[in-house]
C-alpha beads as a LAMMPS data file, in Angstrom:
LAMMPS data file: protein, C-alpha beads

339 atoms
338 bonds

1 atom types
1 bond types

-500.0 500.0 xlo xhi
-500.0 500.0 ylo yhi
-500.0 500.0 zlo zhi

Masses

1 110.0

Atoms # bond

1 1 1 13.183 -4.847 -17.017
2 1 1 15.717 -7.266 -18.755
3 1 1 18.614 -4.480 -18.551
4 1 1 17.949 -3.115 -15.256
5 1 1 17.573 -6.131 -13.842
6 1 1 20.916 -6.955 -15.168
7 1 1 22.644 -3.433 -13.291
8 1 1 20.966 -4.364 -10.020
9 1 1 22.298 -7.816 -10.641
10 1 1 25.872 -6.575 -10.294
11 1 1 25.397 -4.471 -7.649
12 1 1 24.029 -6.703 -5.509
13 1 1 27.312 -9.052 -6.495
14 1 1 29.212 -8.128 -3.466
15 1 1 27.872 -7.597 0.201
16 1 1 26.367 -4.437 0.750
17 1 1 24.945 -2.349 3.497
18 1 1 21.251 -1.754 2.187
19 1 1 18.447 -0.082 3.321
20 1 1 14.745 -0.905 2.147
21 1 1 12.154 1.850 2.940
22 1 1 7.911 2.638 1.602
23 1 1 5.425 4.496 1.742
24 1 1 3.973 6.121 4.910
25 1 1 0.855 4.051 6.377
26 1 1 2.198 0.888 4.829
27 1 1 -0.252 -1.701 3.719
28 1 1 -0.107 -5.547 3.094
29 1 1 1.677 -4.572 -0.746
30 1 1 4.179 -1.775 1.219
31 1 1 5.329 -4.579 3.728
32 1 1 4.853 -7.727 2.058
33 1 1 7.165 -6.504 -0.649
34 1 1 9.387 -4.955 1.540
35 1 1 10.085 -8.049 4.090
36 1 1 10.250 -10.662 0.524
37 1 1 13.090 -8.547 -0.901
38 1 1 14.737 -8.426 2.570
39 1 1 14.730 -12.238 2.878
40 1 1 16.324 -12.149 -0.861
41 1 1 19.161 -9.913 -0.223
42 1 1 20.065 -11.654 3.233
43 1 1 20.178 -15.040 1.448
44 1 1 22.619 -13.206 -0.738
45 1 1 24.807 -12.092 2.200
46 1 1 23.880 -8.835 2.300
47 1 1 23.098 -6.639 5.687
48 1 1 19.765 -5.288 5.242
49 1 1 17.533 -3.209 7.076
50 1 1 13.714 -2.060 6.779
51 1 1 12.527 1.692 8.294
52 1 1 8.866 2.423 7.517
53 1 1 7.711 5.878 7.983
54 1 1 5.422 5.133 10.388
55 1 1 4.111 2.189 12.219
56 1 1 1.188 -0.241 10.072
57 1 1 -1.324 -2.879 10.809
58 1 1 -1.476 -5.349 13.772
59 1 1 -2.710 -8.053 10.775
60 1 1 0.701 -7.593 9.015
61 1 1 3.043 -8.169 12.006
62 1 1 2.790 -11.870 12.214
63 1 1 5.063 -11.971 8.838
64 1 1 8.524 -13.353 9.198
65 1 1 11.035 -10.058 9.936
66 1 1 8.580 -7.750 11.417
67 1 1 10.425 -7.977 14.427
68 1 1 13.560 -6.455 12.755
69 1 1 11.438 -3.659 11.137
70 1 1 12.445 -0.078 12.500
71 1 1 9.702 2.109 12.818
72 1 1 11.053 5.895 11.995
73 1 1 8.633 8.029 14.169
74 1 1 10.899 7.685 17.660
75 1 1 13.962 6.143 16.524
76 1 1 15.036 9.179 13.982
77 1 1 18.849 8.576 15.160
78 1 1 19.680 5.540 14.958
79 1 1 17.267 5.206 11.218
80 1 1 18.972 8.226 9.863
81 1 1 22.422 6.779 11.090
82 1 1 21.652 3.140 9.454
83 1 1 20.284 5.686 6.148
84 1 1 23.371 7.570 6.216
85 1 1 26.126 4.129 6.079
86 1 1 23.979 2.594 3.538
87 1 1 25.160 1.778 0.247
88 1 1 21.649 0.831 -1.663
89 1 1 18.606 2.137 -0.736
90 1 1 15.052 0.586 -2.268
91 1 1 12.036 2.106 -2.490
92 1 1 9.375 0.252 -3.249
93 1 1 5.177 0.764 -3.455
94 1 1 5.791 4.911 -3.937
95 1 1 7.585 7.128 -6.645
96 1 1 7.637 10.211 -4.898
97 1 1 9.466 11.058 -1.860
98 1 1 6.929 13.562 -0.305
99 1 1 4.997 9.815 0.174
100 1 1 7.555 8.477 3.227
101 1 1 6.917 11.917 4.996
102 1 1 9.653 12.970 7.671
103 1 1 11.824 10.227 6.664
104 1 1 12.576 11.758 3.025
105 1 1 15.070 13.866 4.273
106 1 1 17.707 11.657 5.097
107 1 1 16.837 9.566 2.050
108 1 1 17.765 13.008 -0.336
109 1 1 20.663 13.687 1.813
110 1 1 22.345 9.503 1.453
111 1 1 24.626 8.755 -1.201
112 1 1 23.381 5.101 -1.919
113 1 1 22.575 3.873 -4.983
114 1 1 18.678 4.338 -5.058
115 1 1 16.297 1.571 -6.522
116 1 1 12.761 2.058 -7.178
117 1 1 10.376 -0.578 -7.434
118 1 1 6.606 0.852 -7.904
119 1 1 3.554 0.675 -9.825
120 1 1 1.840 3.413 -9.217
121 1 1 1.065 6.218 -11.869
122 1 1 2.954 9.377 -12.676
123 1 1 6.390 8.078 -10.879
124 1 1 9.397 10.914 -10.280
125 1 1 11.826 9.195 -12.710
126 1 1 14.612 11.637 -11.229
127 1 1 13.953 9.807 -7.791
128 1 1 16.107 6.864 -8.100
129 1 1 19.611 5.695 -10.054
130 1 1 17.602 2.259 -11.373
131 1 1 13.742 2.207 -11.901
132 1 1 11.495 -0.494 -12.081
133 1 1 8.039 1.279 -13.131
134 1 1 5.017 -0.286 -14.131
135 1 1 1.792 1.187 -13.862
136 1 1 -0.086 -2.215 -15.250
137 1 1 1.136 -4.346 -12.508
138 1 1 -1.272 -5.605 -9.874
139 1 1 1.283 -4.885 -6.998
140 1 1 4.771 -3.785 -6.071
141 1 1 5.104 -7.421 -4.505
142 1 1 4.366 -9.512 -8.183
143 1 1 7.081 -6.364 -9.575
144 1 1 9.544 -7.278 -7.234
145 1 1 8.975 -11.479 -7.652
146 1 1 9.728 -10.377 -11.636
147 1 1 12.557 -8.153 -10.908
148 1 1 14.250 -11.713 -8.929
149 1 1 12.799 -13.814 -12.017
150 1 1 14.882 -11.101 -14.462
151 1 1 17.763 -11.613 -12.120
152 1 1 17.469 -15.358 -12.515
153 1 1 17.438 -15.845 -9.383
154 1 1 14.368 -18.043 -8.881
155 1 1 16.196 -20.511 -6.940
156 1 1 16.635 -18.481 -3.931
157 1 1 12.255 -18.419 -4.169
158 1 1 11.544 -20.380 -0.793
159 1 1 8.516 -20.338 1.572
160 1 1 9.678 -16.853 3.624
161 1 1 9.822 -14.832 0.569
162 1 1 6.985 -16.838 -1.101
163 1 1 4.394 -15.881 1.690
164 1 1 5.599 -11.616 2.144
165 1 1 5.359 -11.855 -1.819
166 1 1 1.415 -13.269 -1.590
167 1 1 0.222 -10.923 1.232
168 1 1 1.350 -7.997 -1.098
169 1 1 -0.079 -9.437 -4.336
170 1 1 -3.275 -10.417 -2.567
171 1 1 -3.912 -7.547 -0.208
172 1 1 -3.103 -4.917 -3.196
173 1 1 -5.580 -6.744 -5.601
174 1 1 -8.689 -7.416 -2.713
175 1 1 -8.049 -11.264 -3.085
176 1 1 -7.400 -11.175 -6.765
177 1 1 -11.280 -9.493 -7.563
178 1 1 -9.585 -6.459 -8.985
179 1 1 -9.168 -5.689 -12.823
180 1 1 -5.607 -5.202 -12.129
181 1 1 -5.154 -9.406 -11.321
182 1 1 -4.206 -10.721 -15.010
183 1 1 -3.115 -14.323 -16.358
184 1 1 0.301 -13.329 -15.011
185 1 1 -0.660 -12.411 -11.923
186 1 1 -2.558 -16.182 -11.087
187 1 1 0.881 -17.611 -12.804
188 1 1 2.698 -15.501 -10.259
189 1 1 1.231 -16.744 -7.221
190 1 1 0.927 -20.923 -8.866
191 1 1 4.714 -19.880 -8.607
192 1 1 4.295 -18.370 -4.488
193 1 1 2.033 -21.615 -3.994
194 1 1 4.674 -24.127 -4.996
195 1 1 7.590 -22.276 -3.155
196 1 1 5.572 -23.057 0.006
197 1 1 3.330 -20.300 0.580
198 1 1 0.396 -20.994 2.523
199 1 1 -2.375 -19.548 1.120
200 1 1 -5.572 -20.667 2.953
201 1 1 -3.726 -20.161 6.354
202 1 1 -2.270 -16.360 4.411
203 1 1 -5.904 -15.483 3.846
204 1 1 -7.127 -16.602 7.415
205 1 1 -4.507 -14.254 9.202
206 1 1 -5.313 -11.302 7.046
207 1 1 -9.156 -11.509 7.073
208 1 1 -10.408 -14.012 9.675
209 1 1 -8.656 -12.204 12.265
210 1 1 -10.112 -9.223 13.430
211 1 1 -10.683 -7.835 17.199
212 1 1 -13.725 -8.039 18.418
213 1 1 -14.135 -4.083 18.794
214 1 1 -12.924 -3.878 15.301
215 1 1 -16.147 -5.771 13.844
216 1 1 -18.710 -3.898 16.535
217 1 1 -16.700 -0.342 14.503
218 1 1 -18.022 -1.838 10.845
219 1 1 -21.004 -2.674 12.200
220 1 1 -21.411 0.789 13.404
221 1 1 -20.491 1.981 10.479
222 1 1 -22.829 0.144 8.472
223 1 1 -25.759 0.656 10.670
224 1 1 -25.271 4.805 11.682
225 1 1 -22.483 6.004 9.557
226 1 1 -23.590 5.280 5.808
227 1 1 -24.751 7.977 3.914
228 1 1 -26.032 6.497 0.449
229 1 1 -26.317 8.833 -2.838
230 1 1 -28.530 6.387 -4.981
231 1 1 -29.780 8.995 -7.691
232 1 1 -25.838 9.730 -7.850
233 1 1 -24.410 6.029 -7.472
234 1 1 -22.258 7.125 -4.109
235 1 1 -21.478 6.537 -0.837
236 1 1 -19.515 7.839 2.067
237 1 1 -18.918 6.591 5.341
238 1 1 -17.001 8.718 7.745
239 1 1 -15.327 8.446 11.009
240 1 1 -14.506 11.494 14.120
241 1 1 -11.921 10.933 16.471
242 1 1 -13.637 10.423 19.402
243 1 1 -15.800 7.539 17.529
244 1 1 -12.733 5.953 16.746
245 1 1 -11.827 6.115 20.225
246 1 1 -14.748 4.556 21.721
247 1 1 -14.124 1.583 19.940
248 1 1 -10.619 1.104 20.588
249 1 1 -9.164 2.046 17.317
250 1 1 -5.915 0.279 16.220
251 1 1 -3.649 0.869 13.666
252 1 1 -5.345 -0.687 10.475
253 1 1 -8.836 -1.221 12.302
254 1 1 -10.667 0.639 9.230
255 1 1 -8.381 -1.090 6.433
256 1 1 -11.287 -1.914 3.612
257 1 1 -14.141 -0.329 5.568
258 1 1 -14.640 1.718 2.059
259 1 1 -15.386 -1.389 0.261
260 1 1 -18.243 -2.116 1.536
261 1 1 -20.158 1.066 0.771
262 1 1 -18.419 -0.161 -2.896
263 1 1 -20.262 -3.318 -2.134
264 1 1 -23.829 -2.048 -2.506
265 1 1 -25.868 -2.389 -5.600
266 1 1 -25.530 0.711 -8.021
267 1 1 -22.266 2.400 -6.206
268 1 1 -19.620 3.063 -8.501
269 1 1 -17.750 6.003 -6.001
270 1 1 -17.313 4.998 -2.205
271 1 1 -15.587 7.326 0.185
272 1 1 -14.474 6.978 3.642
273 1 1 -13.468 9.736 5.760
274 1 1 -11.968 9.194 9.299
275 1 1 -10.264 11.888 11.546
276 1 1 -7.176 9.982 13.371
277 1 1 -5.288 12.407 15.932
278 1 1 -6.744 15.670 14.680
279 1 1 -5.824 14.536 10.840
280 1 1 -8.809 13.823 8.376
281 1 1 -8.030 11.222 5.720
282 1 1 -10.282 10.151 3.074
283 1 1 -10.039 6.898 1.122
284 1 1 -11.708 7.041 -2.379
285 1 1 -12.668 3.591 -4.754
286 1 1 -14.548 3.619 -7.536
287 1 1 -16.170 0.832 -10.349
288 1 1 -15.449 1.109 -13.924
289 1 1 -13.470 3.849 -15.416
290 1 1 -14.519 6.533 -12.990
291 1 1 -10.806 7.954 -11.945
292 1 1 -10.668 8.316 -8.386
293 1 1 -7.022 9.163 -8.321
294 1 1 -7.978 12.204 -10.294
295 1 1 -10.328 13.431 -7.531
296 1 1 -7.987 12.519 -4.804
297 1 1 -5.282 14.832 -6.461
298 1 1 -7.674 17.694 -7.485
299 1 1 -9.318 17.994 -4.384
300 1 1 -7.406 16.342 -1.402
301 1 1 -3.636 16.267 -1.982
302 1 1 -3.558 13.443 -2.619
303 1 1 -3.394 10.586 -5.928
304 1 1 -3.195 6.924 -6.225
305 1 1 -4.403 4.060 -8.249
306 1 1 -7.503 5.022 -10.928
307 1 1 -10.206 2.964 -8.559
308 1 1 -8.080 2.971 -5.308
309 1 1 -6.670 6.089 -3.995
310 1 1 -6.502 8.162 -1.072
311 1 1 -5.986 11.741 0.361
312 1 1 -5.887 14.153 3.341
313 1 1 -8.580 17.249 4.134
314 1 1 -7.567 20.251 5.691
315 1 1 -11.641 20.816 7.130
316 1 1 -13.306 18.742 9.775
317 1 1 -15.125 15.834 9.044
318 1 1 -18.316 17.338 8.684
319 1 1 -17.197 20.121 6.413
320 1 1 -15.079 17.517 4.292
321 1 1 -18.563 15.454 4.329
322 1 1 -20.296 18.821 2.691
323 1 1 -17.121 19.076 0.134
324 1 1 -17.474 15.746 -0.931
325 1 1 -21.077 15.935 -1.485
326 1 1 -20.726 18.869 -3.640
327 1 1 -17.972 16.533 -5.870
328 1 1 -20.645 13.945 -5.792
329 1 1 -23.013 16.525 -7.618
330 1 1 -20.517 17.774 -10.119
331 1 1 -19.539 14.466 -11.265
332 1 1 -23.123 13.499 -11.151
333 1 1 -23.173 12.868 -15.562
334 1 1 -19.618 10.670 -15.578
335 1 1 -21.268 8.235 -11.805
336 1 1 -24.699 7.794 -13.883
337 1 1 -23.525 7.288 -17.252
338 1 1 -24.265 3.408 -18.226
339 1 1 -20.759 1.789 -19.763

Bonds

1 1 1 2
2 1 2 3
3 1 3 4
4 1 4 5
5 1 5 6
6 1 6 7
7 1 7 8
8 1 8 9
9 1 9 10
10 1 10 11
11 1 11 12
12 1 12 13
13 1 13 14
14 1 14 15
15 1 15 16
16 1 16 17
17 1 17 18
18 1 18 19
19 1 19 20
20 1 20 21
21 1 21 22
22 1 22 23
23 1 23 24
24 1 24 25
25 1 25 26
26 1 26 27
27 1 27 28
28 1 28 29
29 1 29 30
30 1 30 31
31 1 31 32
32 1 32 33
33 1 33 34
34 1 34 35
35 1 35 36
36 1 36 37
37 1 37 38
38 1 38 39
39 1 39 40
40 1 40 41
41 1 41 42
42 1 42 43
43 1 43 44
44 1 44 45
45 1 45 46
46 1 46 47
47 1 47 48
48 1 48 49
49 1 49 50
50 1 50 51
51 1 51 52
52 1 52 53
53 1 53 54
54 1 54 55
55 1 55 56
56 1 56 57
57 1 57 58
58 1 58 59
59 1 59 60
60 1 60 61
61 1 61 62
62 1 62 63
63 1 63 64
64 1 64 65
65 1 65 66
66 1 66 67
67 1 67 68
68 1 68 69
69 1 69 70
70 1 70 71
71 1 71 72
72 1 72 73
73 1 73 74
74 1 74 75
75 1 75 76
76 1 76 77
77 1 77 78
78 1 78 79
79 1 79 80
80 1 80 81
81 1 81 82
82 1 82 83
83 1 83 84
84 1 84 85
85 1 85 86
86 1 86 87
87 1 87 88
88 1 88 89
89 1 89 90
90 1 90 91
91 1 91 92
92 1 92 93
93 1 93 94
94 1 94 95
95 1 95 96
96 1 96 97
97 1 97 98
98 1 98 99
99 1 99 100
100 1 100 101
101 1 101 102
102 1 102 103
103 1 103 104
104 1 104 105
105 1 105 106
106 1 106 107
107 1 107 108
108 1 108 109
109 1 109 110
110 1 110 111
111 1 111 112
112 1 112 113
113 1 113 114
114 1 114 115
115 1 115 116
116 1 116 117
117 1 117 118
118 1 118 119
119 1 119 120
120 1 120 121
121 1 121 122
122 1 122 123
123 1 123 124
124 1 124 125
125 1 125 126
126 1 126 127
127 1 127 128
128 1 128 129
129 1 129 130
130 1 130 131
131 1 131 132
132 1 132 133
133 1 133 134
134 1 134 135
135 1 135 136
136 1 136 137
137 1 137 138
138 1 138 139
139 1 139 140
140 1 140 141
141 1 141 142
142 1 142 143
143 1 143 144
144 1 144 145
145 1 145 146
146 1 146 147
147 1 147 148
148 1 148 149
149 1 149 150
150 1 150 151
151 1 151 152
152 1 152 153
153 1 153 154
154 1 154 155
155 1 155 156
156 1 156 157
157 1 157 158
158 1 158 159
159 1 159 160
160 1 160 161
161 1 161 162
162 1 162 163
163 1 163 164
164 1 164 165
165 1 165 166
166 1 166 167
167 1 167 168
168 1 168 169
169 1 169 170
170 1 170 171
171 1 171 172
172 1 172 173
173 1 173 174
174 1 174 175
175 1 175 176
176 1 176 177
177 1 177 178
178 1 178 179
179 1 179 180
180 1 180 181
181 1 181 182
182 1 182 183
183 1 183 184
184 1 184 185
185 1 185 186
186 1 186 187
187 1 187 188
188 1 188 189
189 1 189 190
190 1 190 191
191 1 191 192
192 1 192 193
193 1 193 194
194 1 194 195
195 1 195 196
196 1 196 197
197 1 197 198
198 1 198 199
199 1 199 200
200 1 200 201
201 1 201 202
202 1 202 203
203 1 203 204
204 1 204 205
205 1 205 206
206 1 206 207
207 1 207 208
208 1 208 209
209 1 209 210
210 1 210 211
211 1 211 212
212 1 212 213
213 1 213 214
214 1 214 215
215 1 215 216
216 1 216 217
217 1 217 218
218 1 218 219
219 1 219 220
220 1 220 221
221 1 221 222
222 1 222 223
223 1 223 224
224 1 224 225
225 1 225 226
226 1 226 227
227 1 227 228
228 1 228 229
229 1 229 230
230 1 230 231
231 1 231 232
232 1 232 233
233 1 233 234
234 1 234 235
235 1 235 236
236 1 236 237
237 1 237 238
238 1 238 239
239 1 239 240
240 1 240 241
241 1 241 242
242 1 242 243
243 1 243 244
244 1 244 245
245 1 245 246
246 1 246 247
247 1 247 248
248 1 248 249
249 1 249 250
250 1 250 251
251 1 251 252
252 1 252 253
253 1 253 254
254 1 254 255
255 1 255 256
256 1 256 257
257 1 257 258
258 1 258 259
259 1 259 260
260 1 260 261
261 1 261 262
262 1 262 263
263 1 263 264
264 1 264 265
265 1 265 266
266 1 266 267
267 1 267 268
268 1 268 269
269 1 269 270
270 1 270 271
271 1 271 272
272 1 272 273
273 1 273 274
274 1 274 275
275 1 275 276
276 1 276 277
277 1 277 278
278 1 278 279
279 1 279 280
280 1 280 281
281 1 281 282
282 1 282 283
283 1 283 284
284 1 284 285
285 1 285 286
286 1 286 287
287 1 287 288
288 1 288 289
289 1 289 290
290 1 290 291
291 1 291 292
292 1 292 293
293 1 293 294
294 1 294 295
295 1 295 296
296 1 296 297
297 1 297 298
298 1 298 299
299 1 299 300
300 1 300 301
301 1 301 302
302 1 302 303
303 1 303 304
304 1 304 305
305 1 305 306
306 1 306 307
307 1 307 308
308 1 308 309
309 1 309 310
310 1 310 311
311 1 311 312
312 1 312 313
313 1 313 314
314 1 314 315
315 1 315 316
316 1 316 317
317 1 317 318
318 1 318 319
319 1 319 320
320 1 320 321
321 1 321 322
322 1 322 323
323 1 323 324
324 1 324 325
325 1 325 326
326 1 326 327
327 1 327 328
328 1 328 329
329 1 329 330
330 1 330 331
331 1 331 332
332 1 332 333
333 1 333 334
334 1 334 335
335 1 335 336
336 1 336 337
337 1 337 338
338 1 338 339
C-alpha cells in the first residue's frame, strides 16, 4: 500500500488528463468510489472524467458529479476519444477487463498509466501498471479513502468526497451487517462522519426512497414469486421480462430483492433470477461459509464476492429455475451442515 501509494503520489504531481472507469451495472461501491476519487483528483488540478459501461441506479444519481458521468452505451466516440488522450486511467470495483464489457477495448488499446483499485478475489495482476488489491476490504470505496490516507492526503477529505466514499462503504457492506465491516471499517466512516458526511440523510436517499411501483414489484415478489427449499435451506425468487415490465421496471428497481429470500429463517443460499431485455441474470448470496462465488463461476459465468456474487444464464428463466434447483440438490450436504 505504503509504496504504491507513494508511485501514484508522483504521478498525480503534475496535472493530468485522467480517466476513471468500473464495472458494468455499477452499484452504490462502483459509483460512490468512482465520483470520491474524482472530487480528489479535481481538487488536485487534474481534468478528470468518469465513463461507466452502462447506465446504473436512479438512487445513485442524486450524488454530487453524476451529472458529468458519461454513460458509454451511445456516446462510444466521444468516450473512446476522451480514453484515447488520457494519461491515467483507474479502475476501480473490478480486476478483470471482460467486467466493463464493450468498453474494454479502448481501455487495452490506451497508453495511460493504468491504476487498479479493487477488492474482489482472483484480480488479473497483468491488468494495470499500479495495483491496489485487497480481497479483505469491505469495499473499493474504504480502499480508495486508504489509498488518499497512504498518500497523506487527508486534508483534501471534505464533505463531497466524504459522502461518494459512505454510499460505497455502506451500500457494498448492506449497512455495515456484513462480516466484511471490521473495526477499521466503523473507524473509516467516524472519519466520513466528521468530514461532513451526512449519514442519516445518506441512508434515507438510498433506502427510504423507492417508487411506488418498485415496492408493489417486492411485494409481488414476496407474495407469488418465492419458491422456498426448507429441507435444503434455499430460496429463489425470479423475474420474466414481461413481469418486469408491468411494473415499470427501472434501472436498479430489483437492487437487494435477493436479500430478502436471505432474510427468512433457515436460508443460507438465496437466488434471484430476472430476465432484463432478453438477458437472464442471476444474483446469488449465501450465510456462513457457503461460497457462492464458486457457484456463480462454475455454473453461470460468472464470480464475485464468497456470499455476494452474481452471473448470467444462457436458458430462459424457467429452465435456469430447473438448473438451479438441481445445484440446490447437489449441494444439499454443505446448505444443511450445522457450523
Amino acid at each position: 500500500m505504503i509504496k504504491n501509494a507513494q508511485e501514484l503520489k508522483l504521478l498525480l504531481s503534475s496535472p493530468k488528463k485522467i480517466v476513471i472507469t468500473t464495472h458494468k451495472g455499477p452499484d452504490g461501491d462502483a459509483i460512490g468510489s468512482s465520483l470520491g476519487l474524482l472530487h480528489l483528483l479535481k481538487q488536485l488540478g487534474h481534468e478528470v472524467q468518469i465513463i461507466t459501461p452502462n447506465e446504473y441506479a436512479k438512487f445513485l444519481h442524486w450524488l454530487p458529479g453524476n451529472n458529468t458521468v458519461i454513460n458509454y452505451n451511445g456516446n462510444e466516440i466521444i468516450a473512446n476519444k476522451i480514453t484515447s488522450q488520457a494519461e491515467i486511467i483507474f479502475l476501480l470495483d473490478f480486476s478483470h477487463l471482460s467486467r466493463i464489457a464493450t468498453y474494454a477495448d479502448a481501455i487495452k488499446n490506451s497508453n495511460a498509466t493504468k491504476v487498479m483499485i479493487d477488492h474482489h478475489q482472483d484480480p488479473d495482476m497483468d491488468i494495470a501498471d499500479i495495483i491496489f488489491s485487497d480481497i479483505s476490504a469491505c469495499s473499493t470505496a474504504q480502499m480508495v479513502f486508504e489509498v488518499i490516507e497512504a498518500m497523506d492526503m487527508s486534508n483534501y477529505l471534505n464533505k463531497v468526497i466524504a459522502e461518494c466514499l459512505y454510499v460505497g462503504i455502506m451500500t457494498d457492506t448492506g449497512s455495515f451487517k456484513y462480516a466484511s465491516t471490521t473495526a477499521k471499517t466503523h473507524h473509516v466512516i467516524a472519519e466520513l462522519i466528521n468530514a461532513g458526511a451526512e449519514n442519516a440523510k445518506i441512508h434515507d436517499l438510498i433506502y427510504d426512497n423507492s417508487s411506488a411501483t418498485r415496492i408493489q414489484l417486492l411485494g409481488y415478489c414476496l407474495n407469488e414469486k418465492l419458491r422456498l427449499y426448507p429441507e435444503n435451506n434455499a430460496a429463489i425468487i425470479s423475474l420474466t421480462d414481461e413481469e418486469l415490465k408491468r411494473f415499470e421496471f427501472k434501472k436498479g428497481d430489483t437492487e437487494g430483492f435477493v436479500n430478502y429470500a436471505l432474510a427468512i429463517e433457515g436460508i443460507k443460499f438465496a437466488i434471484f433470477i430476472a430476465e432484463k431485455d432478453g438477458i437472464v441474470k442471476l444474483s446469488l448470496r449465501s450465510k456462513g461459509d457457503f461460497k457462492v462465488n464458486q457457484i456463480a463461476n462454475k455454473y453461470f459465468s460468472g464470480g464475485g464476492h464468497m456470499n455476494a456474487s452474481g452471473g448470467m444464464s444462457e436458458l430462459s428463466v424457467n429452465d435456469t429455475i430447473i438448473k438451479v434447483e438441481k445445484i440446490i440438490i447437489k449441494y444439499k450436504s454443505e446448505l444443511t451442515k450445522i457450523n
